[in-house]
Kinemage of the C-alpha trace (Angstrom):
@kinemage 1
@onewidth
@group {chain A} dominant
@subgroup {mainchain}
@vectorlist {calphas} color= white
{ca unk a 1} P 300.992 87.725 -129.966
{ca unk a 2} L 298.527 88.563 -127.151
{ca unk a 3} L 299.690 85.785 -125.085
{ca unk a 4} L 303.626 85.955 -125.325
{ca unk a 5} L 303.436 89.368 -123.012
{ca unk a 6} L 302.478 90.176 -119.904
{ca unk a 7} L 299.347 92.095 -119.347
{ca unk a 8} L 299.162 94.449 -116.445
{ca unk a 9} L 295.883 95.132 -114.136
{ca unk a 10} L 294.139 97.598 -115.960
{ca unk a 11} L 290.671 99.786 -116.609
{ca unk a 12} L 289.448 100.268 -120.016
{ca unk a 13} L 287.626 103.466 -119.975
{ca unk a 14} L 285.530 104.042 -122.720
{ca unk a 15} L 282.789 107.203 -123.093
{ca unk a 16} L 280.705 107.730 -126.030
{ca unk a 17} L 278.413 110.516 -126.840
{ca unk a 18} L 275.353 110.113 -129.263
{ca unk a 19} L 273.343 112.820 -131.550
{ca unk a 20} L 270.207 111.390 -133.655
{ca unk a 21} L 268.439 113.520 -135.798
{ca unk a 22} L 264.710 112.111 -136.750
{ca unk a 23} L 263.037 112.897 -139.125
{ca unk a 24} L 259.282 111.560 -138.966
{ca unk a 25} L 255.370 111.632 -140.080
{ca unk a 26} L 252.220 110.727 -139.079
{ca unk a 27} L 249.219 110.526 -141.374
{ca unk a 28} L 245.301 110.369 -139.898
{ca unk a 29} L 243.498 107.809 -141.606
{ca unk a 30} L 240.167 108.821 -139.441
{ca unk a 31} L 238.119 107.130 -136.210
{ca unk a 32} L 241.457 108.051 -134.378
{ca unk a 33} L 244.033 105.782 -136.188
{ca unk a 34} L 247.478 107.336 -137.698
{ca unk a 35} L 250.079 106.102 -139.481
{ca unk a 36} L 253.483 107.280 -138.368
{ca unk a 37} L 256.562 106.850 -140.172
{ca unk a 38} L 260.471 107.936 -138.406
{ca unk a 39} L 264.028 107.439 -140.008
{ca unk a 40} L 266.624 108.400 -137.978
{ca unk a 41} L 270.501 110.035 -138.960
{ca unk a 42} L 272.789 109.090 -136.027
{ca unk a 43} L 276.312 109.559 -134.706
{ca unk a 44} L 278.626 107.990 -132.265
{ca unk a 45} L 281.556 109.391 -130.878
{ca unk a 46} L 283.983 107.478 -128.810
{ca unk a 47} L 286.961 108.501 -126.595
{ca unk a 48} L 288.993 105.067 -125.155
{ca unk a 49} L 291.660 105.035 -122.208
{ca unk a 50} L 293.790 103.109 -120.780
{ca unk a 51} L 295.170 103.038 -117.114
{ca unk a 52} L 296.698 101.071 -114.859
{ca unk a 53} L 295.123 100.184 -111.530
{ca unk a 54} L 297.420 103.217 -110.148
{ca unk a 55} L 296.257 105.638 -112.681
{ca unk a 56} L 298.960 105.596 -115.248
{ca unk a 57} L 298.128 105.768 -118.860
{ca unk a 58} L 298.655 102.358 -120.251
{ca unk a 59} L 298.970 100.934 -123.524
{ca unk a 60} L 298.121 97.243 -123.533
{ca unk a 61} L 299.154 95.026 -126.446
{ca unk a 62} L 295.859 94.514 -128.084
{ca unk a 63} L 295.765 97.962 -128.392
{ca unk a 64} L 292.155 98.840 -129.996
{ca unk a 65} L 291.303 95.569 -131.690
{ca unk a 66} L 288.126 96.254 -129.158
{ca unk a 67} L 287.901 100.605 -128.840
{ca unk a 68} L 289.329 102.838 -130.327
{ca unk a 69} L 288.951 107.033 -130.597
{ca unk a 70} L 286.419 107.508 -133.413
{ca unk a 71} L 283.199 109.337 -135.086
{ca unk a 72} L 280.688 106.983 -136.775
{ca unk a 73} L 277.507 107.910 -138.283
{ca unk a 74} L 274.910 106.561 -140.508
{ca unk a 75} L 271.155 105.930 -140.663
{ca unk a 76} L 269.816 103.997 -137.788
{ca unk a 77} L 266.799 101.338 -138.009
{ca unk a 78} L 263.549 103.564 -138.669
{ca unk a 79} L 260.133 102.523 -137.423
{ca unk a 80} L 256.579 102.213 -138.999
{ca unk a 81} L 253.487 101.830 -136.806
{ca unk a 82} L 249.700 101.653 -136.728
{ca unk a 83} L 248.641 104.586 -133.685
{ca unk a 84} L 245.150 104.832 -132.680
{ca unk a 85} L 244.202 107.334 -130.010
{ca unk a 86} L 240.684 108.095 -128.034
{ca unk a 87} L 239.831 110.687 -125.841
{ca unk a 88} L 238.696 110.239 -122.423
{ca unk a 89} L 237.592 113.438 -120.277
{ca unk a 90} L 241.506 114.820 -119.816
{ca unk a 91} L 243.049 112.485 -120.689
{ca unk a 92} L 243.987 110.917 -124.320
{ca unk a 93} L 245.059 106.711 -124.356
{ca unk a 94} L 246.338 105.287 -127.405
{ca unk a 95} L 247.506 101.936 -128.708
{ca unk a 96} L 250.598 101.330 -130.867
{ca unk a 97} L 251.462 98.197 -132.999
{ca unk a 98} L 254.531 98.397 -135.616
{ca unk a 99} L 258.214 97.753 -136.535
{ca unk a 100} L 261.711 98.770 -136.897
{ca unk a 101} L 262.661 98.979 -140.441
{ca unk a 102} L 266.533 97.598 -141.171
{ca unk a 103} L 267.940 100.393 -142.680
{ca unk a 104} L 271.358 101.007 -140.257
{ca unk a 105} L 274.586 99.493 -140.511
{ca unk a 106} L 275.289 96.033 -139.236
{ca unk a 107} L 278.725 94.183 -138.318
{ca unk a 108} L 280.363 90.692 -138.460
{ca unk a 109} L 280.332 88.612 -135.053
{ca unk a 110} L 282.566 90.772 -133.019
{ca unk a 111} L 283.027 88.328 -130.585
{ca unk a 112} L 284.399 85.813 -132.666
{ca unk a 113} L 286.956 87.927 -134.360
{ca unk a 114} L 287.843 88.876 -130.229
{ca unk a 115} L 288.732 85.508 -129.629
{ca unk a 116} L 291.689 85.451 -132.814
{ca unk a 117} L 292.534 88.747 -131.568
{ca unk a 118} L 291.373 90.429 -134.943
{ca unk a 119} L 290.117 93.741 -135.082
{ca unk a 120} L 286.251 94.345 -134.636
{ca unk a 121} L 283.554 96.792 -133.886
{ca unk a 122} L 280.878 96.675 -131.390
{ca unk a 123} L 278.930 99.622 -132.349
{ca unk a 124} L 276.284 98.933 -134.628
{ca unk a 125} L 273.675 101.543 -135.712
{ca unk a 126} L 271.148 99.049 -136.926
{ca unk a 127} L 269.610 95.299 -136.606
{ca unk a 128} L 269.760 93.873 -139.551
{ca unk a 129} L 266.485 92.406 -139.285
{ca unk a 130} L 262.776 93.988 -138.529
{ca unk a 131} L 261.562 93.853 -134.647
{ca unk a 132} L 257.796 94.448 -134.175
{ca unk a 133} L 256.923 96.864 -131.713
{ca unk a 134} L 254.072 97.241 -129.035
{ca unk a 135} L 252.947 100.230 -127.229
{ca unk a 136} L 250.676 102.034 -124.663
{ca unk a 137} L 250.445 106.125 -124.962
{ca unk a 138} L 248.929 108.366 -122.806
{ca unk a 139} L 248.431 112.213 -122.065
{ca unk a 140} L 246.371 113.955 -119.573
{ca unk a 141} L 246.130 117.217 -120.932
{ca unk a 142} L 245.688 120.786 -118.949
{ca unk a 143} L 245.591 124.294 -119.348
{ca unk a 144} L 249.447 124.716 -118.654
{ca unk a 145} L 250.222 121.805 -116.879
{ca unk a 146} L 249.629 118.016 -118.150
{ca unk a 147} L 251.482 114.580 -118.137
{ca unk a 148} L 252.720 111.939 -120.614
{ca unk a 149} L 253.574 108.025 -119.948
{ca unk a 150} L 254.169 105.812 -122.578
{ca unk a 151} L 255.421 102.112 -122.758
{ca unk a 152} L 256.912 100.035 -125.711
{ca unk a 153} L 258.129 96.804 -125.751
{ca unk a 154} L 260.380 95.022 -129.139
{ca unk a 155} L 260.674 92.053 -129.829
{ca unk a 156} L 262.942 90.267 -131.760
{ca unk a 157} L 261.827 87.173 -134.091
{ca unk a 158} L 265.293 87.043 -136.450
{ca unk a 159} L 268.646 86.549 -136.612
{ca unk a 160} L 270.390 88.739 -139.276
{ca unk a 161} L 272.674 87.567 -141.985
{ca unk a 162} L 275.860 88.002 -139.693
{ca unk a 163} L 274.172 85.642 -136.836
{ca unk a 164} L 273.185 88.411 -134.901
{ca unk a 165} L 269.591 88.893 -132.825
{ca unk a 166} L 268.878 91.994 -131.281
{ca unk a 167} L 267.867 91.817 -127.538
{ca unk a 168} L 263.626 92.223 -126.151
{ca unk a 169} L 263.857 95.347 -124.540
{ca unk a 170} L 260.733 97.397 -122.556
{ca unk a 171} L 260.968 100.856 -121.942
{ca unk a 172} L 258.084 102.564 -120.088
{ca unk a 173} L 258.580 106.621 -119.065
{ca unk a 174} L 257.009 109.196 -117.153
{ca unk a 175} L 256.512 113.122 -116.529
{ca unk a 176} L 254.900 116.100 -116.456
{ca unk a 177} L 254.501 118.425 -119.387
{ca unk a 178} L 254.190 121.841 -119.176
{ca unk a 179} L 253.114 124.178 -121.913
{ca unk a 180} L 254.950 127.714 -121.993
{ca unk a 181} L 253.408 129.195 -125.035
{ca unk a 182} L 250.026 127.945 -127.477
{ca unk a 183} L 252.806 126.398 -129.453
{ca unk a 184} L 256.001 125.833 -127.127
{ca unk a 185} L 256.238 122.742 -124.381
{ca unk a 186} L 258.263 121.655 -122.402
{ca unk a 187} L 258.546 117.990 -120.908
{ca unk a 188} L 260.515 116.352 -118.449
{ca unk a 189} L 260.597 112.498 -118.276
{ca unk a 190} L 261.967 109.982 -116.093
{ca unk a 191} L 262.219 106.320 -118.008
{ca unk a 192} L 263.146 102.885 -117.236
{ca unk a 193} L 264.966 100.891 -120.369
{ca unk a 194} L 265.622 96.992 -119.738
{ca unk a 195} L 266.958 94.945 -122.468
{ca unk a 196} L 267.633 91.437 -122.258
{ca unk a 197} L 270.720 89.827 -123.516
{ca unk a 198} L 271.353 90.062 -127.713
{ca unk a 199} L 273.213 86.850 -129.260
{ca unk a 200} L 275.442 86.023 -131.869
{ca unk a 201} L 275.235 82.669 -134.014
{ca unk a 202} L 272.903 81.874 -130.588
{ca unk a 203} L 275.599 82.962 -127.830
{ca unk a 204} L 273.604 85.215 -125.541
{ca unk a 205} L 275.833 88.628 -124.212
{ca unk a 206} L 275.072 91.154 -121.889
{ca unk a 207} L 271.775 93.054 -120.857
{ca unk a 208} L 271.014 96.326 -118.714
{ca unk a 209} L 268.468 98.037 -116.737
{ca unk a 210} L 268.962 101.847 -116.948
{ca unk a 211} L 266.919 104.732 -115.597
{ca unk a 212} L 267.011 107.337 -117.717
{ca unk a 213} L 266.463 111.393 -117.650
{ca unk a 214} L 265.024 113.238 -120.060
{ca unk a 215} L 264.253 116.829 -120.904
{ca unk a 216} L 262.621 117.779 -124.175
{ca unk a 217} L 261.157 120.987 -125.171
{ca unk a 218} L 258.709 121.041 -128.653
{ca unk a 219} L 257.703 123.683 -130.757
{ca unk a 220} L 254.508 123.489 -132.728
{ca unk a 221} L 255.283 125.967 -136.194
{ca unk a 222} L 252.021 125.562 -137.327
{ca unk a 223} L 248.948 123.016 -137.210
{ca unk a 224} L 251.275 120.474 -139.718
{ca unk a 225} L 255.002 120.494 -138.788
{ca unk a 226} L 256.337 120.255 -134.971
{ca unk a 227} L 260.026 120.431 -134.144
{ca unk a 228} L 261.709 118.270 -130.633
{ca unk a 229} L 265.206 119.085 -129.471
{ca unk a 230} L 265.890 116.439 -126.245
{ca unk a 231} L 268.357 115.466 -124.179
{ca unk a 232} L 268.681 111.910 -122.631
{ca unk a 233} L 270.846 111.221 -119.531
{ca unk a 234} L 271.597 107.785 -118.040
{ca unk a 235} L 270.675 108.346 -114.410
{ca unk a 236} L 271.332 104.870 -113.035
{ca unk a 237} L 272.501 101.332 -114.713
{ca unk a 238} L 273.312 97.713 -114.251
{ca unk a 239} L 275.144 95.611 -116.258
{ca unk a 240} L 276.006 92.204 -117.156
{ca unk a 241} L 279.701 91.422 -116.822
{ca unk a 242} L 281.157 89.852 -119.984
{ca unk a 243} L 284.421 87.588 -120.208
{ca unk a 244} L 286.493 87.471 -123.398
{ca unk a 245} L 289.131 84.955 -124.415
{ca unk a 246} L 291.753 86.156 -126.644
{ca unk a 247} L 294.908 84.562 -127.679
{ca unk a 248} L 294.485 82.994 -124.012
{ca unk a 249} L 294.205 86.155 -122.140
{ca unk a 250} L 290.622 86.864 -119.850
{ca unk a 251} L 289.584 89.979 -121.120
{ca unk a 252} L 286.948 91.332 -118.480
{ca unk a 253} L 284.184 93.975 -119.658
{ca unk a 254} L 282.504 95.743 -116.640
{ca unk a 255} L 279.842 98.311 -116.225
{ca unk a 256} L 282.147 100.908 -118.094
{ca unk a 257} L 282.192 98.304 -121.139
{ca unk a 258} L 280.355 97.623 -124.116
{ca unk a 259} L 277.357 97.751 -123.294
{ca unk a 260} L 276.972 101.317 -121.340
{ca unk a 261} L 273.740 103.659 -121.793
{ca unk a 262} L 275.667 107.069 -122.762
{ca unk a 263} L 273.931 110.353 -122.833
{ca unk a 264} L 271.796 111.128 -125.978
{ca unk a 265} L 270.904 114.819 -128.093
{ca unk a 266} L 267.851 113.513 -130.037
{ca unk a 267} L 266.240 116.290 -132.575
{ca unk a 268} L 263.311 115.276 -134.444
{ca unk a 269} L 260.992 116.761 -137.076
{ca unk a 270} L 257.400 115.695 -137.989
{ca unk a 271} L 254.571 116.375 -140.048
{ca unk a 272} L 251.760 115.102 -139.311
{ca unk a 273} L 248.319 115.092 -142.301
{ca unk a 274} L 244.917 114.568 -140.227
């Protein structure tokens, strides 16, 4: 057991890499309301390592009941919302009010099995529960040149089945947008993400602030269908600390932890009916 052997001063190194592919659609409904409908395909890939404070590789003796080197995928939670848009000189302002739908994979406390040293998995690609959304849009159109800002805020009402509540988090971004071609754009974004604490069975954990990077380019094929290939880069972040117990041994989770903001390849397609 954990506690019978001496554990070394180490770092836990863990980097992840995401892809999502979205596929979405918005439907007019008329006087400047839409319906828009998105269900994202993700995947996770995780490399772990351990080293002593001196650099040497290490192999601790619970070993990757926490990380371990691994591709997961799935569906992730998909949203439906209720858009409405209106036009004012340059510039187009719209409202947003909807929800996540639970479709992506959940997991059993992880924190609990930490603590009897079991096996577990942090990464979850869904909820488990729906979180209504809120949102301001905005874009200030131009002949080549424009802008975009938008900012959403979820909030969780429910705990899932496993005990676990997804954390409030506001994101709010801005940026110019350029357009190359009639139907090519480009946009470059930067965005601000925090997200309070999540819980399980009413234990509160973590929480960030991140600045984030983004560069998108779109592609309109034709008045229906558009196609987005972007790439999201954590610029900045700050992190809770978390403290573990297992078997008796203080397991400490810093900013390389958990909880990290890793860079993102998002590609979406959408249709949208007017």
């Amino acid at each position: 057991m954990c506690e019978d052997v001496e554990i070394a001063p180490h770092v836990h190194d863990l980097v992840t890499n995401q892809f999502q592919a979205k596929l979405g659609g918005v439907v007019g409904l008329g006087r400047g309301f839409q319906l828009g409908l998105n269900v994202p395909l993700g995947v996770r890939q995780a490399d772990v390592t351990y080293t002593t404070t001196d650099g040497a590789l290490y192999d601790p003796p619970y070993s990757d009941i926490h990380h371990r080197d691994e591709v997961l995928w799935g569906l992730n939670d998909g949203t439906v919302s209720m858009q409405w848009f209106q036009r004012l000189e340059m510039w187009t302002l719209g409202g947003l009010m909807g929800s996540t739908i639970p479709l992506g994979r959940t997991e059993p406390d992880p924190f609990a099995a930490a603590e009897k040293g079991l096996a577990h998995q942090h990464s979850q690609f869904g909820s488990g529960s729906p979180i209504p959304i809120l949102g301001l849009q905005g874009v200030m159109g131009g002949a080549h040149l424009g802008a975009v800002a938008s900012t959403t805020v979820m909030l969780p009402v429910f705990e899932n089945k496993e005990g676990y509540k997804a954390p409030t988090t506001f994101t709010s971004m801005i940026g110019p947008r350029w357009t190359v071609r009639p139907h090519w754009s480009v946009l470059g974004t930067t965005g601000l993400i925090w997200s309070g604490p999540d819980s399980w069975s009413g234990d509160r954990h973590g929480g960030r602030t991140s600045l984030m990077g983004n560069v998108a380019t779109q592609w309109s094929v034709n008045d229906s269908w558009a196609m987005m290939f972007e790439v999201r880069i954590p610029l900045w972040q700050r992190l809770h600390t978390e403290k573990l117990d297992v078997n008796g041994m203080t397991i400490e989770l810093e900013a390389d932890g958990e909880f990290e903001v890793s860079p993102a390849v998002v590609f979406s397609v959408s249709r949208t009916s007017r």
